[in-house]
C-alpha positions in Angstrom: 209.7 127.6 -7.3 212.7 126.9 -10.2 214.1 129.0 -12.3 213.0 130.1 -15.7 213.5 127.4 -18.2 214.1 127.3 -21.7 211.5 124.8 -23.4 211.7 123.5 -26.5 209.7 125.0 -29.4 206.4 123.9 -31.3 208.6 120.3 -32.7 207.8 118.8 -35.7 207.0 115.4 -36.9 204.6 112.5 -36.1 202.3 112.4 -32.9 200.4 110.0 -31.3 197.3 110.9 -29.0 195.5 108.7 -26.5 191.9 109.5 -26.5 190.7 108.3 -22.9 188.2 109.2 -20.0 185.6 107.3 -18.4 183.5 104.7 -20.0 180.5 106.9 -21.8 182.0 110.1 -21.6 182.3 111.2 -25.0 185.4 109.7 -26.6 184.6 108.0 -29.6 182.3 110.8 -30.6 185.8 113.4 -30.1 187.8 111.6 -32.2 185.4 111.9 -35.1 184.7 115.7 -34.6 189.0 115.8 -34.4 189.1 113.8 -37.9 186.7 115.7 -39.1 188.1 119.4 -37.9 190.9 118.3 -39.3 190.0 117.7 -42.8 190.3 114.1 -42.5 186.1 113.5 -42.9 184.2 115.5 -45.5 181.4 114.8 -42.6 181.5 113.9 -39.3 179.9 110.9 -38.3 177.9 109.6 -35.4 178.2 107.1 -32.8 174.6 106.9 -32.5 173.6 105.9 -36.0 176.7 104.0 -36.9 178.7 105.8 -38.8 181.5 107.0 -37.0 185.6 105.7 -37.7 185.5 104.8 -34.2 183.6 102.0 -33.0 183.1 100.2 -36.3 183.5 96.9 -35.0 180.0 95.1 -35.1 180.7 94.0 -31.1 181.3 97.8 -30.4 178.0 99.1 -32.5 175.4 96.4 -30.7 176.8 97.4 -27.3 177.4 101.2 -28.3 180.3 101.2 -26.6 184.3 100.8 -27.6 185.5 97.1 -26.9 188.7 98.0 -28.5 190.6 100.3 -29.5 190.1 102.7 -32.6 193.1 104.1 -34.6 193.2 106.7 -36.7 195.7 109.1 -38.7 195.3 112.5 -40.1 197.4 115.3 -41.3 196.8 118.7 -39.7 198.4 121.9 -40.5 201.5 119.7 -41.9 201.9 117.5 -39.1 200.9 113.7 -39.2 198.8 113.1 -35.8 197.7 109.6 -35.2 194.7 109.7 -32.7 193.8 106.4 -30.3 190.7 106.0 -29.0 191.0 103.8 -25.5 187.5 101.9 -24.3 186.5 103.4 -20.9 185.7 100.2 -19.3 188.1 98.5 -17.3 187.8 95.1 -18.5 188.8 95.8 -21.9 191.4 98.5 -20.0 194.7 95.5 -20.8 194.5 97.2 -24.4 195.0 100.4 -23.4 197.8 99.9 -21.0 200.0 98.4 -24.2 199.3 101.7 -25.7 199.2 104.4 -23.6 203.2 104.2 -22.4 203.9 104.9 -26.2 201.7 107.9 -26.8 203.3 111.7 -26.5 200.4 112.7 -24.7 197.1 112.1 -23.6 193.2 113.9 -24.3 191.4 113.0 -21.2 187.4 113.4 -21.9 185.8 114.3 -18.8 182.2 115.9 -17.3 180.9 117.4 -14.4 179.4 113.9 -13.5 180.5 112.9 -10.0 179.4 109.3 -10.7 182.6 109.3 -13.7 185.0 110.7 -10.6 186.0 107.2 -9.5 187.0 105.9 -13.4 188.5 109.7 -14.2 190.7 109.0 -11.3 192.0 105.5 -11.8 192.8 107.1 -15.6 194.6 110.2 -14.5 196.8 108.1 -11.9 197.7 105.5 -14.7 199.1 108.8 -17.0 200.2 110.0 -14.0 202.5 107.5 -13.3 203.9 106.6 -16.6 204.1 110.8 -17.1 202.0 111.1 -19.8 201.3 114.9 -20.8 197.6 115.3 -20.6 195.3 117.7 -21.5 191.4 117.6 -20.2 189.1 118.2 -21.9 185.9 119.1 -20.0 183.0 117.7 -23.0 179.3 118.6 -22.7 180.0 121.9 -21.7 176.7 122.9 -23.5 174.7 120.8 -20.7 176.7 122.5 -17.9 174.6 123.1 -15.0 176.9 124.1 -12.6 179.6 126.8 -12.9 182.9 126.8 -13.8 185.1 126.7 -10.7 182.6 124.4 -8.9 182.8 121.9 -11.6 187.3 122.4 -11.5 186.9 121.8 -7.7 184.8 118.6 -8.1 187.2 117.3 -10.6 190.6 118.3 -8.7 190.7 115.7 -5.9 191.0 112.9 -8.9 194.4 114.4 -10.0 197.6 114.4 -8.1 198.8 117.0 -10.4 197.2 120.8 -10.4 194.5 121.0 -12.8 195.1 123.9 -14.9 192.0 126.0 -16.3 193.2 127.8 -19.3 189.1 128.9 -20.8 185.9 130.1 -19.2 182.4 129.5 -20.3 180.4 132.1 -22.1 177.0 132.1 -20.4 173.8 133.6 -22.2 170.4 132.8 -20.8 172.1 130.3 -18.7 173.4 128.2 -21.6 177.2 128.2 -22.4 177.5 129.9 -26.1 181.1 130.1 -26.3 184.9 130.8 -24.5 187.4 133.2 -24.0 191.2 131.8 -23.9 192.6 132.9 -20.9 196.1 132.9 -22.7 195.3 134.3 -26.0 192.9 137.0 -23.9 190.2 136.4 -26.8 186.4 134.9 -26.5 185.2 132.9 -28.9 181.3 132.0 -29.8 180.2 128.5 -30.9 178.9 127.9 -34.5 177.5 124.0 -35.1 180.2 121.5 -36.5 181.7 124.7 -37.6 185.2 126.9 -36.1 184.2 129.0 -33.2 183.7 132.9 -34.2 186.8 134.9 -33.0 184.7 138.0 -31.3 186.0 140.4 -28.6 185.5 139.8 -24.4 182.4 140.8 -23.3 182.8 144.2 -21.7 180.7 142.8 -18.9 183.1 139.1 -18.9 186.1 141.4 -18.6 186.4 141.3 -14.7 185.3 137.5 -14.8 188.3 136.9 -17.1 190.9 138.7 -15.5 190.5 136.9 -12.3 190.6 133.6 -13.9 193.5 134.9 -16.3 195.6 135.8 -12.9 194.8 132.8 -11.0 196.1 130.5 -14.3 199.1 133.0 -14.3 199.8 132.3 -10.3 199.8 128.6 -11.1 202.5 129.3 -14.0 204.5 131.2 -12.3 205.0 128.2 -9.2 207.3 127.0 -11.9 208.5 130.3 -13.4 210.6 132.4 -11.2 210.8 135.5 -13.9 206.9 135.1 -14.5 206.6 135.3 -10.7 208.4 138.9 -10.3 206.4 140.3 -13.4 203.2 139.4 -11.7 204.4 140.7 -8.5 205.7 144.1 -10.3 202.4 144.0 -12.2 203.6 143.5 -15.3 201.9 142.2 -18.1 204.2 139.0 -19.5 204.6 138.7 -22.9 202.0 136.2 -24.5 204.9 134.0 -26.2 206.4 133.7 -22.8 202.6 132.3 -20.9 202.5 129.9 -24.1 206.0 128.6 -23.6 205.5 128.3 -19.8 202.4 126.5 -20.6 204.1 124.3 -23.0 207.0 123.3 -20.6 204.6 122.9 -17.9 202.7 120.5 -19.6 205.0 118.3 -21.1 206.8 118.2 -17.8 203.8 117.3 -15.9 203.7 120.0 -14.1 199.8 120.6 -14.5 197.2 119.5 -16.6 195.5 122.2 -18.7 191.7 121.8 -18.7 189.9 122.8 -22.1 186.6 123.0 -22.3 183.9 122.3 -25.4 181.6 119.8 -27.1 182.4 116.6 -29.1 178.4 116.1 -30.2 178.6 119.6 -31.6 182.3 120.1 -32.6 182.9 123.2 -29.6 186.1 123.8 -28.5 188.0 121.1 -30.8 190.0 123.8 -33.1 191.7 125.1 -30.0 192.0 121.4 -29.0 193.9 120.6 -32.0 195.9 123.7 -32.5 197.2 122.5 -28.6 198.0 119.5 -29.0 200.2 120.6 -32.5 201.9 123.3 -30.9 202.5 121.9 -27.3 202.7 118.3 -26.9 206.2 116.2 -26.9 207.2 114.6 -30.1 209.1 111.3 -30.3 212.4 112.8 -28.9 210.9 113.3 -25.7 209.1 109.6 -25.6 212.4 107.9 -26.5 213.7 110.0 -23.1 210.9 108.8 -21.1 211.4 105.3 -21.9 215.0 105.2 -21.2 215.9 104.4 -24.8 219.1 105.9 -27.0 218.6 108.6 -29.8 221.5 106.7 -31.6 221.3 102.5 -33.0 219.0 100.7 -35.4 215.4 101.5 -36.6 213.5 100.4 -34.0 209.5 100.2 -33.2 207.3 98.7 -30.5 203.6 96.8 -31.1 201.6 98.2 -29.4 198.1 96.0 -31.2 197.7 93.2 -32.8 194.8 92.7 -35.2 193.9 89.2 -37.5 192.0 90.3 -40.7 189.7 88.0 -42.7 192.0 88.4 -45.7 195.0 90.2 -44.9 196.9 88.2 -42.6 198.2 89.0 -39.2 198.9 93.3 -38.7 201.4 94.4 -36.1 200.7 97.8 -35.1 203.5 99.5 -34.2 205.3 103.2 -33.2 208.8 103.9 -34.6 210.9 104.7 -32.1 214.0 105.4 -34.0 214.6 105.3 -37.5 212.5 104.3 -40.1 211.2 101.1 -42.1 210.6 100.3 -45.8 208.4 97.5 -47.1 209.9 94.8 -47.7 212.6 94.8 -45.3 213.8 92.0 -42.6 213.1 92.6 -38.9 214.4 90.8 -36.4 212.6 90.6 -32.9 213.3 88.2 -29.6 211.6 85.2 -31.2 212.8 85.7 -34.8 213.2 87.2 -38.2 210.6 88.4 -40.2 210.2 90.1 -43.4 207.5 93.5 -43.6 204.9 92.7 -46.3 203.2 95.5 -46.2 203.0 98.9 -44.5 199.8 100.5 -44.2 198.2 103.5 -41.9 194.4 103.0 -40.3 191.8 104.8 -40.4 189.3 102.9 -38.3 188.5 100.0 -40.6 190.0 101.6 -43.8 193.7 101.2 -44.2 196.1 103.2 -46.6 199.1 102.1 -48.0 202.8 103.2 -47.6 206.3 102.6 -48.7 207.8 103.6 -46.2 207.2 104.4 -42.3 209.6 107.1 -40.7 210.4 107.8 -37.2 207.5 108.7 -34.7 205.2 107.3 -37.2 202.6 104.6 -36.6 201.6 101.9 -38.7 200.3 98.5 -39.2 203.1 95.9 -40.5 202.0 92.8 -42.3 202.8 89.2 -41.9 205.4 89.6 -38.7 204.6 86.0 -37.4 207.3 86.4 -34.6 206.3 89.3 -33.3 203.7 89.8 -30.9 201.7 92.6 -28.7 204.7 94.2 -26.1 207.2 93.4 -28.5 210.4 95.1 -29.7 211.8 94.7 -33.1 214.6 96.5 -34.9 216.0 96.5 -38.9 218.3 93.5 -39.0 220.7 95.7 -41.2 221.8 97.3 -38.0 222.6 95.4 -34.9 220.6 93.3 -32.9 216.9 93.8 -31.0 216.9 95.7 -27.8 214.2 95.6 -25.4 212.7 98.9 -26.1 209.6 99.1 -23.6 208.8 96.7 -21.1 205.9 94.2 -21.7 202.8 94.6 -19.9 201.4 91.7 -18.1 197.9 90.9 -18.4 196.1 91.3 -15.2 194.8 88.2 -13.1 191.3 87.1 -14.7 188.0 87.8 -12.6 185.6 85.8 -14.6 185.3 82.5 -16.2 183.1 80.6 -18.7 183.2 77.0 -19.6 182.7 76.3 -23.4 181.3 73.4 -25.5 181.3 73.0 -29.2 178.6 72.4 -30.7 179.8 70.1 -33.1 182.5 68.0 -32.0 184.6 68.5 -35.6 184.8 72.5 -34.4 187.2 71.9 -31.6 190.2 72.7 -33.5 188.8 75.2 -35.1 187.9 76.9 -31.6 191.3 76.4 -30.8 192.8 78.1 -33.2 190.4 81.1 -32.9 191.1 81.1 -29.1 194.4 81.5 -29.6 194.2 84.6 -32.5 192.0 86.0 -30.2 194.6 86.0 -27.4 197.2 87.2 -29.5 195.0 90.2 -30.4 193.9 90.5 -26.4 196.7 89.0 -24.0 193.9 89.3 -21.2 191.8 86.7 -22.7 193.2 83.3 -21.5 192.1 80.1 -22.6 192.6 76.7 -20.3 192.0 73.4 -21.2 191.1 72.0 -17.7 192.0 68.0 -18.0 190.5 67.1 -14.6 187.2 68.7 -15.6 187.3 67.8 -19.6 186.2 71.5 -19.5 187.6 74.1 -22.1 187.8 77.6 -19.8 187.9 80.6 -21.3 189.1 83.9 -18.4 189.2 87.4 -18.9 188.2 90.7 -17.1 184.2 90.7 -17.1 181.3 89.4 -18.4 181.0 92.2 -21.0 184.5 91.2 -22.2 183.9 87.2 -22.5 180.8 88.3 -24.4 182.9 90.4 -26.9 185.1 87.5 -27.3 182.6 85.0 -28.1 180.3 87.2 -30.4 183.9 87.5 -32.4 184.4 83.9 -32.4 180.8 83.4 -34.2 181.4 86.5 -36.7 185.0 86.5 -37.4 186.0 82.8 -37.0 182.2 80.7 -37.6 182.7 79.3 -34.4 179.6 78.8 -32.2 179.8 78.0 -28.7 177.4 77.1 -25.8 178.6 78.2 -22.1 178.1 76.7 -18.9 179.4 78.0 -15.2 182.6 76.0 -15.1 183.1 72.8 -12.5 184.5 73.7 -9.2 187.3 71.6 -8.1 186.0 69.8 -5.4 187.6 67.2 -3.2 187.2 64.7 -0.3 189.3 63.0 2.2 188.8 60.6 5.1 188.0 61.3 8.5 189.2 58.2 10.7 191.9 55.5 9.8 190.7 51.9 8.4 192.9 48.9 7.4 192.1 46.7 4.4 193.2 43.7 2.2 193.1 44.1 -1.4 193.1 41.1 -3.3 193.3 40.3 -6.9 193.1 36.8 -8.5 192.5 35.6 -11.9 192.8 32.5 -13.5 192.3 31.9 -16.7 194.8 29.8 -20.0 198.6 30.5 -19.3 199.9 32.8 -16.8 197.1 33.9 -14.3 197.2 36.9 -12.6 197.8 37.2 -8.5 198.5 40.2 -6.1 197.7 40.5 -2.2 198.3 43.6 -0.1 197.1 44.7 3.5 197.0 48.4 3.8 196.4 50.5 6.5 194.5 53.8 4.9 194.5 57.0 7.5 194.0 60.7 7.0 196.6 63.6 6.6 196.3 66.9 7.9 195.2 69.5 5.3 197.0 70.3 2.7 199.8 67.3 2.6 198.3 65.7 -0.6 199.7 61.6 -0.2 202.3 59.8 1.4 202.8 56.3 0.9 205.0 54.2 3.2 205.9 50.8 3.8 206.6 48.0 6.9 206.9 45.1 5.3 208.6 42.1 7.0 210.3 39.2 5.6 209.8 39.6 2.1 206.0 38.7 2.1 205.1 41.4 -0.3 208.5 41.5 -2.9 210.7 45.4 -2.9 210.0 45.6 -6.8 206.2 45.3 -6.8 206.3 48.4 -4.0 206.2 51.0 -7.2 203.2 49.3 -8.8 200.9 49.8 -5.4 202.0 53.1 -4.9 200.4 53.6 -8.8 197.5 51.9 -7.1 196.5 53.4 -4.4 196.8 56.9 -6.3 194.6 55.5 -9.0 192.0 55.0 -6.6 192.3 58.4 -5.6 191.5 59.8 -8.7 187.6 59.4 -7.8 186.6 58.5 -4.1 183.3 57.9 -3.3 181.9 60.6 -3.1 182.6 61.3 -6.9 185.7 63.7 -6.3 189.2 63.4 -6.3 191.0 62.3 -3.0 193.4 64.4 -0.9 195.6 64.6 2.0 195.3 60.3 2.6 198.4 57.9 3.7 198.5 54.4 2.7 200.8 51.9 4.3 201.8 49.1 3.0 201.6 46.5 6.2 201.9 42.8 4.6 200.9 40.9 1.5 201.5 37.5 -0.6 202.7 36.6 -3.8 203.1 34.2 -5.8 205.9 33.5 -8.2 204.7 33.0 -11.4 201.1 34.9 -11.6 202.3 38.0 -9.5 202.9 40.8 -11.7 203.0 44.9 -11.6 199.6 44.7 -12.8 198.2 42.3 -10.5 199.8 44.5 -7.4 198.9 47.5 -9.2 195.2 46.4 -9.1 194.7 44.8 -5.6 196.4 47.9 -4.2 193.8 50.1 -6.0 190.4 47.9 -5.1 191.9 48.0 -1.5 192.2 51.8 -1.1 188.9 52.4 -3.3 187.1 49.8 -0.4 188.9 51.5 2.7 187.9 55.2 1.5 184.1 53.9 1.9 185.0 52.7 4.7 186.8 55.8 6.5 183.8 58.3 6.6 184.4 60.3 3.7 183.8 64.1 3.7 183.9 66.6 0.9 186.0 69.2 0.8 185.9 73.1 -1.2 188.0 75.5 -2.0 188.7 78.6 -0.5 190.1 81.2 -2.4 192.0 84.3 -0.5 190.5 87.2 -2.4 191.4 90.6 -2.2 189.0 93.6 -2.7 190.2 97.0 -4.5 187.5 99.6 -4.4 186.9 103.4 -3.3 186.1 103.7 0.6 182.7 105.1 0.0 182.0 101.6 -1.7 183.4 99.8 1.5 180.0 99.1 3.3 178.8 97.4 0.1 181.2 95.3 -0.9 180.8 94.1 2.9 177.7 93.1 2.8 178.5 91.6 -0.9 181.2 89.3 0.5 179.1 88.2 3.0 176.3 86.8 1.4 178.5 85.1 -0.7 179.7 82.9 2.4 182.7 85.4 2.3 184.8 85.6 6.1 186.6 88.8 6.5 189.8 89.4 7.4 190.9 92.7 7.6 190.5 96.1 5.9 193.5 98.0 4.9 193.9 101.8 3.1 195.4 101.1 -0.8 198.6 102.7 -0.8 199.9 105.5 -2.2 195.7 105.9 -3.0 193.6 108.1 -0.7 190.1 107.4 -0.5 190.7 103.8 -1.3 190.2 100.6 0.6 191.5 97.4 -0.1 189.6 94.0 1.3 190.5 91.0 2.3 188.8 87.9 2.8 188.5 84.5 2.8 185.3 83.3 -0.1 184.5 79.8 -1.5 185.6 79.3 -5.3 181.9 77.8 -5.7 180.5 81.6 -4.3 182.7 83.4 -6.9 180.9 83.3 -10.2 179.7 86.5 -11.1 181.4 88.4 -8.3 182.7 90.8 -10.4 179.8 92.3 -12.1 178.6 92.8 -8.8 181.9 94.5 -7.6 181.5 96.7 -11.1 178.3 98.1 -9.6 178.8 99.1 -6.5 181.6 100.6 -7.6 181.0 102.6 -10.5 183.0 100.3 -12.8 186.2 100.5 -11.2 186.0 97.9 -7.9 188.8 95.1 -9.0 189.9 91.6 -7.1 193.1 89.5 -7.2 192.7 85.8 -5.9 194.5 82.6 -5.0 194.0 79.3 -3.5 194.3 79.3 0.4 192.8 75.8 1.6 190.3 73.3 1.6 187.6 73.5 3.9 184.6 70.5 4.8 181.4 71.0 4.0 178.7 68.9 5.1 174.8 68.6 5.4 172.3 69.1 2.8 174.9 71.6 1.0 177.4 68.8 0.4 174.6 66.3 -0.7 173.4 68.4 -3.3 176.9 69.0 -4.8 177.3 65.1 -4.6 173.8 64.5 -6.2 174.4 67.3 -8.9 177.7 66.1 -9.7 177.0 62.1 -10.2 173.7 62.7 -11.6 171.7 61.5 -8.7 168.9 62.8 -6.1 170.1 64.5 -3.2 169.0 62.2 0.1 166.2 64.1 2.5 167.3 64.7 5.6 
């Protein structure tokens, strides 16, 4: 137990809200019940017909779900509070992690759904370990099945931090009908899309309440030493001093209050928004968190980037410190850039503004300099500091190839590419010379889908997609010595070059060596450069169709002559030499082998056993995650040809929330009927019957 702490008041001034939960549970359809509670909608919306703030992108409405995230700003009670709805899904979860470490606090949506446990607990570690205050709230209340303190028990184990019940259901006929506030000590009956009726407790709810009232008050008092000897004397404490325990407790993440309602029919959200006023952190209390002064320039941190059709490039950003006019220079790592134009969101529409002030969010026009993770301060006053570290996109899990479909759109597809990367630093585009293949990574198959339905609507550029190539090899198996001899005669200087070469295999992995034992100047020092060239051009394609690894080529002896012998002439007989020993050495083809590593919940362990197995996987060990009970981490040993589509199988058996990291370990032979086919498929011909 501590002492009895002062805590700061109800503060004033800008907020800004993360909306999260897991995917499906209710978010969008909050934040439009909060818009409109707050006076910001003259009707609420819905998600289901399309006419909600949230989820207005055309990729969001024909999946009905968020693929991005959805900003909006309202003014409630005389306090600006600018609400972010985060897409549940963790392949479009990069977005969120830019956001959430500059939000004052968090709504986490949640339901008595044990199938959403897995994704509500990934969410609540990641606010968790930035500390992000958090409030759940428990949505679909007016479906609940099961009671109360069974549901809070079900949903504990996925926080590290005491969950903190602070209302009970009203139950009539078995169908919730309302709340009483354990800390105001007042019940409260649903009305439709309407403010819950203020009514007294339930003469028969009294004994119900009090128990749940003195179990919240226990938890307080853990962190209250003065609360604790008033409950022990039997003392009623004051109500100011339960709100300002509650208060200090929350934004010291200490607990995590649990509210309970209904987004679809707008119960519980007054009390919602009247907490999240009164009790969460304002920008004084972020700028602590992130280890950044109260004193020195204006300064704010882009958290989103979005290209419009006609407005340019928007920066959406938090002020930190200070504020920002239109019109004036900023100055970030990369450059200087003047603001032209200020303007706050509301989902698609936008609103204009002079000027932005401290804690405030906005989108800033035209900052070509600045991108997503960046800092960027007034250049009136000092130089840029880094503000908030940058988060790094995590490693990609799946990959398309893409092919214009007219050859004149290839810059064109570039150029979208790369706006689409600036807006999504998970998307990463690779233009794989070996394979004259354009890749395009990112986090799933849902979010590749997203990104290429925007490339057709926003940018007019059509695609067609293909599984990319795998980057097969081949070697040699046994040693072979050759002569390589190129002659030409034709008007003037003719062209002559002789080598003898002995060709022999490397052990895996050392790439090429090339050596030398010439004796008594049969083969001229200067033209030793030009057959080194050649024998690694004839490695570029061996026989078998693939590039050539882990061979050494010695040159042994050789002729010249002393006018036709050239670079190029050496250059050429070294290469028809090699390319006529590989045939010769039994060549074998080689694939790669990727060291993957498996993230997923233990339950899901026996599944993703059997998954990695059938994809030719070979296990190598199991291992708990750290610092994560109930999780298992993987590792094996997969071919890169066997990973395609891996992750969407993961996703499944995992309730969305399985993840893999991967990186080349070695290449392995493969022979038989497998490796004729990938010989046959990959030069166009029939595969030979065995």
């Amino acid at each position: 137990m501590s002492e009895s702490r002062n805590v700061d008041k109800r503060v004033s001034g800008p907020r800004l809200i993360a909306v999260v939960g897991p995917f499906q549970s209710g978010k969008t359809t909050l934040l439009e019940c909060l818009l409109a509670r707050a006076g910001a909608l003259s009707r609420q919306g819905s998600v289901r017909d399309g006419s909600s703030v949230g989820d207005s992108s055309a990729e969001a409405r024909a999946h009905a779900a968020s693929v991005e995230a959805n900003i909006a700003s309202v003014d409630y009670l005389g306090d600006r509070l600018t609400f972010v709805d985060l897409p549940g899904s963790i392949e479009f979860a990069h977005e969120a992690r830019n956001i959430l470490p500059l939000c004052d606090a968090a709504i986490v949506v949640c339901e008595a759904d044990e199938r959403k446990l897995p994704a509500l607990r990934v969410i609540l570690r990641e606010l968790e370990d930035l500390g992000t205050p958090r409030i759940l709230f428990l949505n679909k209340i007016d479906q609940a099945s099961m009671r109360i303190r069974e549901t809070l028990a079900m949903l504990q184990p996925t926080s590290r931090t005491p969950l903190l019940l602070r209302q009970i259901p009203l139950w009539q006929n078995g169908i919730v009908t309302g709340f009483i506030d354990l800390a105001l000590e007042r019940a409260f009956v649903y009305r439709e899309h309407a403010p819950s009726e203020v009514v007294d407790v339930p003469a028969g709810e009294m004994p119900r309440e009090k128990e749940a009232r003195y179990t919240m008050l226990e938890r307080l008092a853990d962190y209250d030493d003065a609360l604790m000897e008033e409950l022990i004397a039997d003392i009623e404490p004051p109500r100011d001093q339960i709100f300002d325990d509650l208060t200090r407790d929350l934004r010291e993440g200490l607990v995590a209050p649990v509210l309970i309602g209904s987004a679809e029919a707008g119960h519980g959200v007054t009390r919602l928004l009247k907490a999240l006023r009164h009790e969460s952190p304002g920008i004084a209390r972020l700028r602590a968190r992130l280890g950044i002064d109260d004193e020195g320039p204006a300064l704010a941190h882009v958290v989103k980037t979005i290209h419009t059709a006609h407005g340019g490039k928007l920066s959406f950003a938090r002020v930190l410190r200070g504020s920002f006019n239109d019109g004036s220079v900023v100055r970030s790592a990369k450059g200087e850039d003047r603001i032209s134009g200020l303007s706050r969101l509301m989902g698609l529409a936008s609103s204009k503004q002079g000027k932005i002030e401290e804690g405030d969010c906005a989108a800033f026009g035209r900052l070509d300099h600045v991108a997503t993770g960046d800092s960027f301060v007034d250049t009136r006053n000092g130089a840029p500091a880094a503000a908030v570290n940058a988060v790094a996109p995590p490693q990609p899990t799946h990959a398309v190839a893409l092919a214009v479909k007219d050859r004149k759109d290839e810059v064109r597809l570039a150029a979208a590419l790369a706006k689409l990367n600036d807006e999504d630093p998970s998307l990463i585009f690779v233009h794989d010379q070996e394979a004259g293949e354009l890749k395009l990574y990112g986090q799933g198959e849902m979010h590749l889908r997203v990104a290429l339905e925007r490339l057709a609507a926003r940018f007019g550029v059509t695609v067609e997609t293909h599984k990319p190539v795998v980057g097969y090899r081949e070697t040699i198996r046994h040693g072979v010595s050759v002569r390589g001899r190129h002659k030409k005669q034709s008007g003037g200087h003719g062209q002559f070059g002789d080598v003898a070469l002995d060709v022999a295999p490397l052990p895996r992995g050392e790439g090429f060596a090339f050596g030398e034992t010439v004796h008594g100047g049969a083969v001229p020092r200067n033209y030793f450069g030009a057959i080194e060239e050649g024998c690694q051009d004839a490695l570029e394609k061996g026989p078998l169709g693939f590039p050539v690894v882990d061979v050494a080529v010695t040159l042994t002896d050789g002729s010249y002559h002393s006018v036709d012998s050239s670079d190029m002439a050496f250059r050429t007989a070294a290469r028809i030499g090699v390319s006529e020993a590989l045939a010769k050495a039994n060549p074998v083809l080689l694939e790669p082998i990727l060291n993957v590593e498996i993230t997923a919940p233990s339950e899901a362990l026996s599944r993703i056993t059997a998954i990695t197995t059938s994809r030719r996987g070979q296990i190598l060990g199991y291992d708990g995650r750290p610092g994560w009970e109930g999780w298992d981490v993987l590792n094996a040993l997969i071919p890169e040809a066997e990973m395609d589509g891996l992750i969407v199988e993961l996703r499944s058996a995992t309730a969305g929330v399985g993840f893999f990291t991967q990186k080349f370990d070695h290449l392995a032979e493969i022979v038989g009927k497998p490796a004729d086919a990938i010989v046959a498929h990959h030069n166009g011909t029939k595969a030979p019957a065995h």
